[in-house]
N, C-alpha and C positions, 0 to 999 in steps of 0.2 A: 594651328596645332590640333584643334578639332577635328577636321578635316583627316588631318595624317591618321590619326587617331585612330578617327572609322576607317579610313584606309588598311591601315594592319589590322585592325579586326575580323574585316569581311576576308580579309587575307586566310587569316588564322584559323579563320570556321570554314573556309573552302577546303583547306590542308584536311582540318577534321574530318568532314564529308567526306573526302577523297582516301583517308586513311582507313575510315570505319565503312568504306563500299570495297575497299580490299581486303580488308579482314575479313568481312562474310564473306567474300565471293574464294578467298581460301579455305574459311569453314568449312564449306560447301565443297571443294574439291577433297579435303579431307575427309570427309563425309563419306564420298565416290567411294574413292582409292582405298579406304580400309572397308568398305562394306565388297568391293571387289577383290581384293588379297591380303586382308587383316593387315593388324596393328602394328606389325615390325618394320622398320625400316628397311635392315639389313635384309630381309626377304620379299619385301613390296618397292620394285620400282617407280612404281605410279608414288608411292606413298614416298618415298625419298627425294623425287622429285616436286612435288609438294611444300613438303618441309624446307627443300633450298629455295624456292617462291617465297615462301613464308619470312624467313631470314631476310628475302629480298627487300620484302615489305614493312620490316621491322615490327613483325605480329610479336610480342610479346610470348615467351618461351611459354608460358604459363597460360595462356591461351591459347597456344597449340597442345597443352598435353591435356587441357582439359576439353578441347574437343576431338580429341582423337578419346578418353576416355568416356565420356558423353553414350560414344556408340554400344557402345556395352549395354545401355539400358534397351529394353525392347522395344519401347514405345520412341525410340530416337527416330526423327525424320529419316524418310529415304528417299532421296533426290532421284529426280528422272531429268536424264539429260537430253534436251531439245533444240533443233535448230529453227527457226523461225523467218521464211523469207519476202520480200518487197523489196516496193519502190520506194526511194525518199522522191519530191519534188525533183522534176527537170529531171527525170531520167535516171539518176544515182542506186544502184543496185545499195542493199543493205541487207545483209546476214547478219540473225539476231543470235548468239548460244546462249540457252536458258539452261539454270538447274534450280528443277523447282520440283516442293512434294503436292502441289493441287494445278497440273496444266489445265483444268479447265480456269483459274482461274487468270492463269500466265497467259492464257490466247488473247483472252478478251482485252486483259491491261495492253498486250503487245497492237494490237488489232485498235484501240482505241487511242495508243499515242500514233501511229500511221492515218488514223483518220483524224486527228484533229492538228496536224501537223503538213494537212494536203499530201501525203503521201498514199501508198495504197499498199495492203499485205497481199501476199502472190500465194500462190501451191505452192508444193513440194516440187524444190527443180525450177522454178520461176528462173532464178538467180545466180544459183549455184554452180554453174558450169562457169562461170564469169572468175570464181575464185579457184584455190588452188591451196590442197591443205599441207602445210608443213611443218617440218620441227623448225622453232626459232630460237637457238640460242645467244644467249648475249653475256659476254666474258669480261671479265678486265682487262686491258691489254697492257698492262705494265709488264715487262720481263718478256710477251710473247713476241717471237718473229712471225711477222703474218705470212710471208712466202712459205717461208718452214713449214708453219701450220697447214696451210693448203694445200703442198703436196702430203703432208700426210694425211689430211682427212677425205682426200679425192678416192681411196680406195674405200671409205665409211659411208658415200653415199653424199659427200660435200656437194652443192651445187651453187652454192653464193656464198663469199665472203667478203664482209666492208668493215666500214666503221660508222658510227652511230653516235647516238646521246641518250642520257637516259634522263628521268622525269626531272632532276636535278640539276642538270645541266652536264654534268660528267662524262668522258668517254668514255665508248664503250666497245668494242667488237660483238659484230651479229654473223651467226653462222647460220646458215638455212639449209637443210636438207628434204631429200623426199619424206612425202610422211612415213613409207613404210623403212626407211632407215631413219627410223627417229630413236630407237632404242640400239642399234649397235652407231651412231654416233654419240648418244648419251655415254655410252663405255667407252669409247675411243679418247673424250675431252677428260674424262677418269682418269683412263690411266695414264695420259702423258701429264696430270698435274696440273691441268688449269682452269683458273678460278671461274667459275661459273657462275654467273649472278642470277638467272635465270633460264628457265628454260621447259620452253613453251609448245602445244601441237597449235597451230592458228592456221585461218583464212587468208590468204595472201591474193587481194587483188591480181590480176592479170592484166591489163591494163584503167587506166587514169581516166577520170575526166574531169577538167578543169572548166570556171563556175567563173562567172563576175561577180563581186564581194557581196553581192544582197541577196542572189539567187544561193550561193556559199553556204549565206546566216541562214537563210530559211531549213535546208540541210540538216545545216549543226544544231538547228534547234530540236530537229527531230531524234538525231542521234544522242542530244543529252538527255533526253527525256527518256529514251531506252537507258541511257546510262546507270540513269536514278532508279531505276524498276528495281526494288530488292532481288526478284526473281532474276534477272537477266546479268549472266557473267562478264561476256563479252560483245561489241558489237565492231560489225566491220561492212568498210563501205568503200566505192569507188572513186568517191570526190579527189580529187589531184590537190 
């Protein structure tokens, strides 16, 4: 019974962890989006996009309007958005996206989980041509006909449509477009009325490389340590 015990527990405080590194890292795009085109929704896309993230993540309504309020003050942070690139071990490309108010001290924390994780941080362009930036949305798919939908979004810039999971196990639909139809497919899933769970610009590997299970762990150790970085929003890498 013990055992189960601390079993759910360590469960419980991983969910926490994982809930309160989503909350800030929407803070922080909140942050963005209204210091880029104010506080309204209905006139800031960035910032309505945002708020349906938020929703995603079950940020409590009252913690978004208090950091969209926040900015108002003078002395509120102002995030600088950063990409940060290297090598994990065995060759694995990793693009860091940071939004942090002190890069000098974002490099070094970035720069010392790569070195003590055997990995190595690159220049500008080390890596980057390896990925490929897109809009990713992910929808519910109850009620949608996925054919229907892909002929109508081929004229919005659609370039991939599947099916998915999302962190709960649930299905989902992932639409992928180029990055620069990232905003007339945001209107296109609008207006034809479907449910939008999220929706995201990201890194999309180009291709895969696959790891034997200890070369794998060494990897993923380096990439949760980036995870845990307060400063660091997302991270993305090529491991298969």
């Amino acid at each position: 019974m013990g055992r189960i015990f601390e079993t759910r527990k360590a469960t419980m405080f991983a969910r926490w962890d994982k809930m309160a590194k989503a909350f800030t890292r929407i803070g922080k795009e909140i942050a963005i989006a209204v210091r880029a085109g104010g506080p309204h929704a209905d006139t800031n896309p960035a910032l309505r996009r945002v708020l349906q993230n938020a929703r995603a993540v079950n940020m409590p309504k009252d913690k978004v309007e208090s950091a969209i309020k926040r900015l108002s003050d003078k002395n509120a942070a102002d995030y600088e958005e950063i990409i940060y690139e290297g090598f994990a071990p065995h060759g694995i490309a990793v693009l860091v996206e940071a939004a942090t108010d002190n890069p000098t001290r974002t490099v070094a924390n970035v720069r010392m989980h790569f070195n003590r994780c055997n990995g190595n941080m690159g220049n500008s362009g080390s890596v980057g041509f390896l990925f490929k930036r897109m809009g990713v949305f992910r929808l519910k798919p109850e009620g949608v006909d996925q054919d229907e939908l892909e002929l109508e979004l081929i004229d919005y810039g659609l370039e991939d449509l599947g099916e998915g999971v999302g962190e709960e196990g649930e299905a989902q639909l992932i639409v992928r477009s180029a990055f620069q139809d990232f905003g007339s497919m945001q209107a296109a899933l609008e207006a034809r009325g479907v449910t939008v769970i999220s929706s995201e610009l990201e890194y999309i590997p180009m291709s895969l490389i696959s790891l034997p299970e200890e070369q794998a762990e060494e990897v993923l150790k380096l990439i949760d340590r980036l995870e845990q970085d307060d400063d660091i929003q997302k991270v993305y890498h090529t491991l298969g």
